[in-house]
Structures are given as structure tokens and as C-alpha cells.
TORTIGU-965265 format. One line per 3 residues: number of its first residue (from 1); their letters; for each residue x, y, z of C-alpha. Coordinates in Angstrom, 1 decimal, decimal comma. Example, Ala and Ser with C-alpha at 12.3 -4.5 7.8 and 13.67 -1.06 7.14 Angstrom:
<pts>
1	as	12,3 -4,5 7,8 ~ 13,7 -1,1 7,1
</pts>
This chain:
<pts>
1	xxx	-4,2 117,5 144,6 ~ -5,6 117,0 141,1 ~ -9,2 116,1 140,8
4	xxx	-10,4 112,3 140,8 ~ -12,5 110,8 137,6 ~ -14,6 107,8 137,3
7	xxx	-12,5 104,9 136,9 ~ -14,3 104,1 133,7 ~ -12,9 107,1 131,3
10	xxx	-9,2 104,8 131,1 ~ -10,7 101,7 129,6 ~ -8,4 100,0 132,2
13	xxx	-7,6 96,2 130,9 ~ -5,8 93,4 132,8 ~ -2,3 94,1 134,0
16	xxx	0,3 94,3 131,8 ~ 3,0 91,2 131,9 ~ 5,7 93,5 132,5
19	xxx	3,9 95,6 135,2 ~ 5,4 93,7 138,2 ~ 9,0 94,2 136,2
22	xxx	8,4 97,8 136,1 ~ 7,4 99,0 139,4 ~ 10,1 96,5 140,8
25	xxx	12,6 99,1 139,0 ~ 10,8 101,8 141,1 ~ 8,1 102,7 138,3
28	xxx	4,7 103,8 138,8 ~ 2,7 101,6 136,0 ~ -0,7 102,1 134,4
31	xxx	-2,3 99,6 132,4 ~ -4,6 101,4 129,9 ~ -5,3 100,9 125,9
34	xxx	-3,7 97,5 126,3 ~ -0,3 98,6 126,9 ~ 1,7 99,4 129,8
37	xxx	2,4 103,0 131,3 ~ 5,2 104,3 133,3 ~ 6,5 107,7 134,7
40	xxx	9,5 109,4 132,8 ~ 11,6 111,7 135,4 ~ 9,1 113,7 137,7
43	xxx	6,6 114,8 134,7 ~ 5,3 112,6 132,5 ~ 4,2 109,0 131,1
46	xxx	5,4 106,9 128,2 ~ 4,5 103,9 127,3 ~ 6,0 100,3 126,7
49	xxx	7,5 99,2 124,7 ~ 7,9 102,6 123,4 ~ 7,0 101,8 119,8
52	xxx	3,5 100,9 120,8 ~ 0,9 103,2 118,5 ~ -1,8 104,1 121,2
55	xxx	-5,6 105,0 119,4 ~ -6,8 107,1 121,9 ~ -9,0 110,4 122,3
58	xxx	-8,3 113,5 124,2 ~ -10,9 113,0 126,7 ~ -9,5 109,3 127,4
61	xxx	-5,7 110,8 127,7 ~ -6,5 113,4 130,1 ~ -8,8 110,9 132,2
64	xxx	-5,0 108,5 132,2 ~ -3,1 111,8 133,3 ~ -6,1 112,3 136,1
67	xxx	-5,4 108,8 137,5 ~ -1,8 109,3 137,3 ~ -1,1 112,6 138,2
70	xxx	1,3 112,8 135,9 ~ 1,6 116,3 134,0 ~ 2,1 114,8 130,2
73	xxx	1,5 111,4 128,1 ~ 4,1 111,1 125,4 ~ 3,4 107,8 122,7
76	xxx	3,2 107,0 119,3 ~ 0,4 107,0 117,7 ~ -1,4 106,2 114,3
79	xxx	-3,3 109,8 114,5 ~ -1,7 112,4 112,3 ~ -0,8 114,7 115,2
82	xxx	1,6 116,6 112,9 ~ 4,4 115,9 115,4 ~ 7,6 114,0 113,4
85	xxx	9,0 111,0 115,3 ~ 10,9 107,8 114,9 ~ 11,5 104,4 116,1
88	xxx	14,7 102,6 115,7 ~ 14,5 99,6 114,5 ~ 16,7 96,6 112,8
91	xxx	14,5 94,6 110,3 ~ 17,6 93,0 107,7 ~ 18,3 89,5 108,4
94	xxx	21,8 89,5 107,4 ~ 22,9 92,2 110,6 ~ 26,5 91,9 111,4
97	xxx	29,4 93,5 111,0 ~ 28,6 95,4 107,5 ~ 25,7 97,0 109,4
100	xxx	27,8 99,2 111,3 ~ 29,5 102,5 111,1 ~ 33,0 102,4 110,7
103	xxx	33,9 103,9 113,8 ~ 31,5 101,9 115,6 ~ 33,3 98,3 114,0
106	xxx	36,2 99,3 114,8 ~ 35,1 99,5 118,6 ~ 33,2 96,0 118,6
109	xxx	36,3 95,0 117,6 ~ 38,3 96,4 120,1 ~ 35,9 94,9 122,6
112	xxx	36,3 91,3 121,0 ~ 39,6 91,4 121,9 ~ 39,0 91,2 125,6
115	xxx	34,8 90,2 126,2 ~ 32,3 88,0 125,3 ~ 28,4 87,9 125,2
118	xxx	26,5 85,5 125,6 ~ 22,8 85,1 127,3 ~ 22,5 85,1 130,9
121	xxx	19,9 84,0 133,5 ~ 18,8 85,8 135,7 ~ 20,4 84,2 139,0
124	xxx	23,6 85,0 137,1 ~ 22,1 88,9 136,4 ~ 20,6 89,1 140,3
127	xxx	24,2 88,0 141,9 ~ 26,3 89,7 139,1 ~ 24,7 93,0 138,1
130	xxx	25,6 95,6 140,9 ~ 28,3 97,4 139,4 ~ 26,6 97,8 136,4
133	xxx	23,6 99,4 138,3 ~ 25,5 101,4 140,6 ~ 27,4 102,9 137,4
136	xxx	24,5 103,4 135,4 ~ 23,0 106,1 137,9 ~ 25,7 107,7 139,4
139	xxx	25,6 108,7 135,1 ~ 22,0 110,0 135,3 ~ 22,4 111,3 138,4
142	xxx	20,3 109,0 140,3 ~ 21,4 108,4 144,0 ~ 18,4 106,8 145,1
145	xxx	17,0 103,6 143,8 ~ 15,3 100,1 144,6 ~ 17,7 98,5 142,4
148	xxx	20,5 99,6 144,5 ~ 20,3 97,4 147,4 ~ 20,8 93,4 146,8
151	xxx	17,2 93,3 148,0 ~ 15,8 95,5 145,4 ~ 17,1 94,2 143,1
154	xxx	16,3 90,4 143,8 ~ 12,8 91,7 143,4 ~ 13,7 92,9 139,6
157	xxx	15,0 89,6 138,6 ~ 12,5 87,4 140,3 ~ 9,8 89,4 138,7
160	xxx	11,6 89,2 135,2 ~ 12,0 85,1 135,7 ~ 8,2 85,6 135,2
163	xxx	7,4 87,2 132,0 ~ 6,9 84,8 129,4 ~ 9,7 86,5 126,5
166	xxx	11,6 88,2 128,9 ~ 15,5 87,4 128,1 ~ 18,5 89,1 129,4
169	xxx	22,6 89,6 127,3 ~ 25,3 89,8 128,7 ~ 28,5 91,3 128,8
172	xxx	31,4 89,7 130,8 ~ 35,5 90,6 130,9 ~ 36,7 87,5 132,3
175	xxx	34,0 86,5 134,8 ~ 33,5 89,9 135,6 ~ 29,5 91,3 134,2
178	xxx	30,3 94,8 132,9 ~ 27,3 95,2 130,8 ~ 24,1 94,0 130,5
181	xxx	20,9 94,1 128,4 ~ 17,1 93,2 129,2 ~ 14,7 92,7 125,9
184	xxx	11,5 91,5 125,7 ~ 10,1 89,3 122,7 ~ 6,8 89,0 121,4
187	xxx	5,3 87,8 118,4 ~ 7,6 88,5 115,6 ~ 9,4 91,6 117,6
190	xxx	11,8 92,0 120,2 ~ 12,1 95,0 121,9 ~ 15,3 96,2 124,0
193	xxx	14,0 97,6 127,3 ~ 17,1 98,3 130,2 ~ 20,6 98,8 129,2
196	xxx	23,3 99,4 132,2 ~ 27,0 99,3 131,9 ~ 29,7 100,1 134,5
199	xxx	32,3 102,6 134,0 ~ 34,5 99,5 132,9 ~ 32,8 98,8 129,5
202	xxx	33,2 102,3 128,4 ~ 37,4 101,0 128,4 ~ 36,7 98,4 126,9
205	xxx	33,7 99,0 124,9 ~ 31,7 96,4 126,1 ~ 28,4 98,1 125,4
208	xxx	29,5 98,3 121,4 ~ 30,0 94,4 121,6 ~ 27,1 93,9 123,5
211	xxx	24,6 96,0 120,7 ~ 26,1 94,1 118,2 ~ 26,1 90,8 119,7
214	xxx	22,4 91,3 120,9 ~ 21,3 92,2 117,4 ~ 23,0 89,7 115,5
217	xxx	21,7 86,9 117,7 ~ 17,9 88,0 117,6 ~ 17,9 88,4 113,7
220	xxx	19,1 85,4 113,4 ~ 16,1 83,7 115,3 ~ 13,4 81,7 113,5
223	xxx	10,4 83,7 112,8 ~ 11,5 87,0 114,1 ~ 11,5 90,1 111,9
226	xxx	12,3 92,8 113,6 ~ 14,5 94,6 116,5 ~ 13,9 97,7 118,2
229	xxx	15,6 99,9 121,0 ~ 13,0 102,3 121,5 ~ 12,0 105,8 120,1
232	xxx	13,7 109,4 119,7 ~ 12,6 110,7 123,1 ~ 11,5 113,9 124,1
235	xxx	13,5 116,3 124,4 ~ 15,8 114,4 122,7 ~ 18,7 112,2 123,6
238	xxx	21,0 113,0 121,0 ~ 24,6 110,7 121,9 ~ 22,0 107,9 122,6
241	xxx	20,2 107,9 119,7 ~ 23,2 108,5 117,4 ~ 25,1 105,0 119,5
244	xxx	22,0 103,1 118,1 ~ 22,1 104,8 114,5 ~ 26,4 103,4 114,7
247	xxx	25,0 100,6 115,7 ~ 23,1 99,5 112,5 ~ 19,5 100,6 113,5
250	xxx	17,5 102,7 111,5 ~ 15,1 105,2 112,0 ~ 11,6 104,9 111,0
253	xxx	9,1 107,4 110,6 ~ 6,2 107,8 113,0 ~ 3,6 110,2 114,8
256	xxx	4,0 111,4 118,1 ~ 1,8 112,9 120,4 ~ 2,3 114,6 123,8
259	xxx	-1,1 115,7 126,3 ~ -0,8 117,6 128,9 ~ -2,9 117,2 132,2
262	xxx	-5,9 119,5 132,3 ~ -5,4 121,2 134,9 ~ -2,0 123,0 133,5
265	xxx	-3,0 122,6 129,7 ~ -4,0 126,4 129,7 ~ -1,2 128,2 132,0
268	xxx	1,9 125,8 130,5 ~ 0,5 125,5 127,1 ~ 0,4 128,8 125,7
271	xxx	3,1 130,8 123,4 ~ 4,0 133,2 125,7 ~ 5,0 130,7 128,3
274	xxx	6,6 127,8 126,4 ~ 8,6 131,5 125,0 ~ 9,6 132,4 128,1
277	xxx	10,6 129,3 129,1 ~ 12,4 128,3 126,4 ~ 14,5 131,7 126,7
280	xxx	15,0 130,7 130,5 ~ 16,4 126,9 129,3 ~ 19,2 128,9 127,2
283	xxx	20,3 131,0 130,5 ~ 20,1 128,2 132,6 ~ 21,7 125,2 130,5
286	xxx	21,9 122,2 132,0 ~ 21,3 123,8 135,7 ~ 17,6 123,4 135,7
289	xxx	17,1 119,9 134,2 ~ 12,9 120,1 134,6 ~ 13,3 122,9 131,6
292	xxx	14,1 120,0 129,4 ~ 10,1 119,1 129,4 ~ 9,8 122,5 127,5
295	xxx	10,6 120,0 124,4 ~ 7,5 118,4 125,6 ~ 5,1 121,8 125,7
298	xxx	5,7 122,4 122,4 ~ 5,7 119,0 121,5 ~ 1,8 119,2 123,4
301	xxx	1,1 123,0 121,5 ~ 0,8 121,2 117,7 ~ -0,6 117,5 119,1
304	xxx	-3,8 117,2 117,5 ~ -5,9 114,2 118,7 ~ -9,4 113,3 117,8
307	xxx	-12,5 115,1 120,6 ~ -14,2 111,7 120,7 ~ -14,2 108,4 122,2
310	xxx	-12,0 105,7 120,3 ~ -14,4 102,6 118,9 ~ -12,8 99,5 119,9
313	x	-13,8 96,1 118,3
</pts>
């Protein structure tokens, strides 16, 4: 069991608005810095939305990993950690069908031809989403989840009916939901959060329609500037990130930084180790998915974050 600390070293602040959201699709959450925390796989934390810049020090990052007992933090963040990152983002106000790659027009315009999105609320998305969530982690290899039963996943969409922002798209082949998306707006930004399809929109490229549809309608909005479907993750999530790229959004540069707990700083943090590992990911390929995090050790080796409390005002 790693070792307690004093509640104080996290600068905890009231709960997040989408903490309750969150932990009803089977996350742990942490509210600390004024944004909200959740566990990635078995590992690590991230934060959300995932283009939040965190000011933090060291000693306040290990003191969240303490709490947590997570192994790693990874978030943006303002310091110049000398770790490369991006967000993706649409900011032009015209978005629509010029704003995509070729390929990927071609495929909202196949989808046309037999969907339509539109907004949905969430007694349609509670009643209507099960395909969609079964389909979306059989993919990532997910067999066991809250959202799976009708139960579970009543609990997600009452607790999304109350965040303040919190809007879901959707994508429907007759009156049949085959995809849906889940974004959260906030001041002048909107920020995509949970995307699930069923097998059936990859036929009839219904998530295509439904990125372009979702974009187009939010930049069209009075008063906002800005969309964003999250960061490039670590390790990264190539197809994903290269969909969102087709789709019209455009990566912009930020600072990344990755801390690991520490307890295994020293043993998991050295050359020789993040070496051997990284030798052991290219016997093992995709048979050892926890070697993926080795993205994240090196990621940690070149973080450089300030050894002092953050000021805040």
C-alpha cells in the first residue's frame, strides 16, 4: 500500500461539475488544481477536459499520485517541460464541408445518404444507447463495465441531465441510435468528451457524419470560438488522432508533462529500465498491452517541473 500524506499538499477545491458524470462511467475522479482527474487504464491520471494547462509543482503532483494511487499524472501544462504535445482543436467559423479531407467528404457523404444527426436528450440517449456501448468495448476490449447494464447506465444519463453545458449528438439510421457524442460547453469552448458507435456506423459511416455534423453545429453557435476533441495521448493513438485530423481539426502545439508516483520514480524511471522495457514492447507487440505506458516513462524521464509550491492568486 503506498504511503498516506496530509490532505493539504493537493490544494483540493470543490468537486468538479462533471465528477458525478465521471465516476458514473466507472472512473475514479479527483478534484485538484481546479480541474477534474480520472484514471486512464490501470496506471495513470489525466485530466479533463484534457486541454486543461495544469500550474502545478512536483511536490503537489506526487502528493495527487499519493491520494490516488495512481502510478503517473499526464496534463498539459504552461511549464516548458520540453515534452512536444498537441491539442486538436477547430477555431474557423466557416467549418463544413471544405474543412475536410477528401477521403473523409466523401464518407460524410456516403453517410448522408442513409442518417441524420441531430441533438438528443438524454431519456432518448438512456433508452437508446446500448448498442452503441456494448460495441464500443467489445473494441477496446472492455467486458466489464457500469455502463453495460440498463441500470448503469441510467445513472450516466441522470447524472449528465445535471451538468449545466452538458449536451449530447446523435446519430440515428432510421430510428435506430448508431452513434453518439457527449460534449461539454463552457465559456467560449466546447469540448468533445465520450464518443461510442456500434459496429453499424462503421457501414455506414455514421461516426464521419456525426464529427462533421457536431462541429458544424457548435461553430455555428453565438459566442463560441472554439471546438476541441481532446489531446495526442500517450502513447499515442495514431488512427484516432489522424480520424480527427480528416475531420477538419488541427493540431495545436502544447507542453506535456508526465510524473510518476514516488515510490517507483527511481526503479521505473531510469535508462536502463525504460531500455529494457522498451526492447521487451518490440518482442511482445500488442500481447502485453501495460508495455504501452513505456511511452509514458520516457515521457516522465525529460518532464521538468518547477521544485516549489505554485502561488495561486
Amino acid at each position: 500500500m503506498l504511503p498516506p500524506i496530509p490532505e493539504t499538499s493537493v490544494m483540493p477545491v470543490a468537486d468538479h461539475p462533471l465528477a458525478e458524470f465521471y465516476q458514473a462511467l466507472g472512473h475514479q475522479t479527483q478534484t485538484a488544481f481546479g480541474v477534474l482527474w480520472i484514471d486512464v487504464g490501470r496506471f495513470s491520471l489525466t485530466c479533463v477536459p484534457c486541454s486543461s494547462l495544469i500550474e502545478a509543482s512536483r511536490e503537489e503532483v506526487d502528493g495527487l499520485l499519493r491520494q490516488t494511487r495512481r502510478l503517473a499524472a499526464v496534463f498539459p501544462t504552461p511549464e516548458p517541460t520540453g515534452i512536444a504535445g498537441g491539442t486538436l482543436w477547430v477555431r474557423d467559423r466557416d467549418y463544413g464541408p471544405h474543412s475536410l479531407q477528401r477521403q473523409f467528404r466523401q464518407h460524410v457523404r456516403r453517410g448522408e445518404r442513409s442518417c441524420v444527426v441531430r441533438p438528443v436528450d438524454w431519456e432518448t440517449l438512456r433508452t437508446g444507447a446500448g448498442e452503441c456501448n456494448f460495441d464500443t468495448l467489445r473494441r477496446r476490449g472492455i467486458r466489464e463495465s457500469p455502463i453495460l447494464t440498463p441500470t448503469g447506465w441510467s445513472r450516466v444519463c441522470e447524472a449528465a441531465a445535471r451538468v449545466e453545458g452538458l449536451e449530447a449528438f446523435g446519430c440515428f439510421h432510421d430510428t435506430r441510435l448508431i452513434a453518439f457524442l457527449i460534449a461539454w460547453n463552457r465559456g467560449d469552448n466546447c469540448a468533445g468528451l465520450v464518443m461510442h458507435r456500434s459496429q453499424a456506423a462503421e457501414e455506414l459511416r455514421g461516426a464521419h457524419l456525426l464529427f462533421h455534423e457536431f462541429t458544424r453545429t457548435m461553430m455555428r453557435r453565438e459566442g463560441l470560438t472554439g471546438v476541441s476533441l481532446g489531446r495526442i495521448m500517450l502513447p499515442p493513438q495514431h488512427s484516432l488522432e489522424q480520424f480527427k485530423r480528416h475531420a477538419g481539426y488541427q493540431v495545436e502545439p502544447i507542453q506535456v508533462a508526465a510524473v510518476l508516483h514516488p515510490a517507483v520514480r527511481g526503479p521505473l524511471g531510469n535508462a536502463v529500465t525504460r531500455a529494457a522495457l522498451r526492447r521487451l514492447r518490440q518482442w511482445a507487440g500488442d500481447r502485453l498491452p501495460p508495455l504501452e505506458n513505456v511511452a509514458v516513462l520516457d515521457a516522465a524521464a525529460a518532464t521538468r517541473l518547477p521544485h516549489r509550491p505554485v502561488v495561486r492568486q
